[in-house]
NUVEX-954923 format. One record per atom (N, C-alpha, C): x, y, z. Coordinates in steps of 0.02 Angstrom, whole numbers, plus 50000, padded with zeros to 5 digits. Layout:
<drenkes>
XYZ...
</drenkes>
This chain:
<drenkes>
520234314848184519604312448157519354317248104519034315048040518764320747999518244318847992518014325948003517214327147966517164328747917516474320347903516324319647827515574322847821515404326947868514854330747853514574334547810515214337847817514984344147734515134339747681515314334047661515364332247622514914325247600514744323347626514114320947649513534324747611513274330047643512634336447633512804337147566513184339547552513434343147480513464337547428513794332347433513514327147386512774325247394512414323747438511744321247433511334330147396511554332847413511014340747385511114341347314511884341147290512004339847241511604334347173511624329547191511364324447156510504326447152510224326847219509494327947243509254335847198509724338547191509634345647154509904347347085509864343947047510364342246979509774344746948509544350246892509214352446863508874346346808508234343546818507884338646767508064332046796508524328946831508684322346871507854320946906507894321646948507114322847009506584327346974506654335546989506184336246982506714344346933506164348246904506324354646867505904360446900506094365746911506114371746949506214377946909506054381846860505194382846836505394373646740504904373046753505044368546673504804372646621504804371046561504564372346500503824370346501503454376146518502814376746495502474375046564502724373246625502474372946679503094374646724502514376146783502994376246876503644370746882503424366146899503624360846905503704354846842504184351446842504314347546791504754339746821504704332746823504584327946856504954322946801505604322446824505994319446782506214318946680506184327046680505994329146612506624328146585507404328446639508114325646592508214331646549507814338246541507804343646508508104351146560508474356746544508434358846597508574366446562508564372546565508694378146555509034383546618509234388646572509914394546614509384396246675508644398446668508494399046745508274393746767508134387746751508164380246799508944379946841509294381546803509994380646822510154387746882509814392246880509944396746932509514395146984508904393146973508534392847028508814385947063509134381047038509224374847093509914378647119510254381747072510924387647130510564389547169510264392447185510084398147237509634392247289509284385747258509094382747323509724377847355510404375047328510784372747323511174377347392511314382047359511704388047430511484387547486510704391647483510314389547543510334385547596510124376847548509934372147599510574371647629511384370147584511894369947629512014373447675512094381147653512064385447726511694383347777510904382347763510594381747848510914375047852511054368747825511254361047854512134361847894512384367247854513084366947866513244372947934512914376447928513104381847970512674384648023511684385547988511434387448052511314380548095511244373348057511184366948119511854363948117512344362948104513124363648072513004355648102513014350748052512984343448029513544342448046513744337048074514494334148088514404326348087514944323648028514784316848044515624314748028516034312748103516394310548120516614301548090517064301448060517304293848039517974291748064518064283948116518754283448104518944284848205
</drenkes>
């Protein structure tokens, strides 16, 4: 049986964390920025560093398992 868990998490964080898709993390000229489709080198580090994170705690400290098959 394989687990499609981590792969699962990691595509949904992925998409959900795409710099300017949803939301922007610092934007141009503000905190927050809300479908701006715009994105810069520290927008792009800061959704890394929340990207790592959330997988680690989903993957490893509550370790998600979703069995198919």
């Amino acid at each position: 049986m394989a687990d499609w868990g981590p792969v699962v998490i990691a595509t949904v964080l992925f998409v959900l964390l795409t710099p300017g898709l949803l939301f922007q993390l610092p934007a141009h000229g503000r905190i927050v920025g809300f479908g701006t489709m715009h994105t810069s080198g520290l927008a792009i580090l800061v959704h890394a560093v929340l990207y790592f994170a959330l997988i680690t705690i989903f993957l490893i400290a509550i370790g998600v398992h979703i069995y198919a098959g």
